[in-house]
C-alpha positions in Angstrom: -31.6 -181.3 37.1 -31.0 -178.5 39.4 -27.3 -178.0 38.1 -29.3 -176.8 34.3 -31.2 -174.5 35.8 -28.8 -173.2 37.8 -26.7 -173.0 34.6 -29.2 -171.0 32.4 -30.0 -168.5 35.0 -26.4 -167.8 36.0 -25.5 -167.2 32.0 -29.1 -165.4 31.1 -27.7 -162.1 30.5 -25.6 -164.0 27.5 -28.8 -164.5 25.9 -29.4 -160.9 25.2 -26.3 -159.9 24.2 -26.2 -158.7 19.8 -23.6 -158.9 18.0 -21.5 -155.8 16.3 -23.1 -154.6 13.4 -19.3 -155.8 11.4 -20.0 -158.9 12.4 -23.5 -159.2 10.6 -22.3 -157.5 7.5 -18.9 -160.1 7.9 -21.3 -162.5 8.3 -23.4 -161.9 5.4 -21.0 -160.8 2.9 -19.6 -164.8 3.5 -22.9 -166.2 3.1 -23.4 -164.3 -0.1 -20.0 -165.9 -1.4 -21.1 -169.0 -0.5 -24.0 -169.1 -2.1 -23.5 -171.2 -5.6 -25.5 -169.7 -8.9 -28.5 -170.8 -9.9 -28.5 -172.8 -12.9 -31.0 -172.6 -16.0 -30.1 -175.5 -17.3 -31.6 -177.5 -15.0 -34.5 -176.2 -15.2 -35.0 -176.6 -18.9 -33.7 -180.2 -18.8 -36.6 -180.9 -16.3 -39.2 -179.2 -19.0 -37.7 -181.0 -21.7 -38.1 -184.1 -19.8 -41.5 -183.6 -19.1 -42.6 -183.1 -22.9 -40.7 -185.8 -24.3 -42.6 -188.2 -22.0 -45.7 -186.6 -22.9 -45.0 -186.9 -26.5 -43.6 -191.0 -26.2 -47.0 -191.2 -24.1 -48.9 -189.8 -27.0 -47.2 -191.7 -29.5 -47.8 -195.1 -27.9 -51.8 -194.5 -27.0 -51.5 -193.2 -31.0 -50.0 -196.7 -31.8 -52.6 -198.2 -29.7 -55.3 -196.8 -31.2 -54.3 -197.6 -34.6 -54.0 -200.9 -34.1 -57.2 -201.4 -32.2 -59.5 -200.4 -35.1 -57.8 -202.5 -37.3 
């Protein structure tokens, strides 16, 4: 156990070191390219979704309802 802490207090000074500032703007510029569009579509499916359930749920307590008062 003594070996790790040996270990982190040899290398400590590597834990303060920052990178260049090319590096962050590298670093970000190849997250940004990454990063895949968001998609509408999606999102409208979901609502679309939602109200046709609530509409076949409606329908069905409508059937329901008709054919309990007769």
């Amino acid at each position: 156990m003594s070996d790790l802490f040996d270990f982190f207090r040899e290398n400590e000074s590597k834990l303060h070191e920052r990178p260049s500032e090319q590096v962050w703007k590298n670093l970000e510029n190849r997250l940004r390219q990454n990063r895949r569009p968001r998609r509408r579509g999606i999102l409208f499916l979901q609502l679309g979704a939602v109200a046709l359930i609530i509409l076949l749920l409606l329908l069905v307590a409508a059937v329901v309802w008709y054919y309990a008062r007769r």
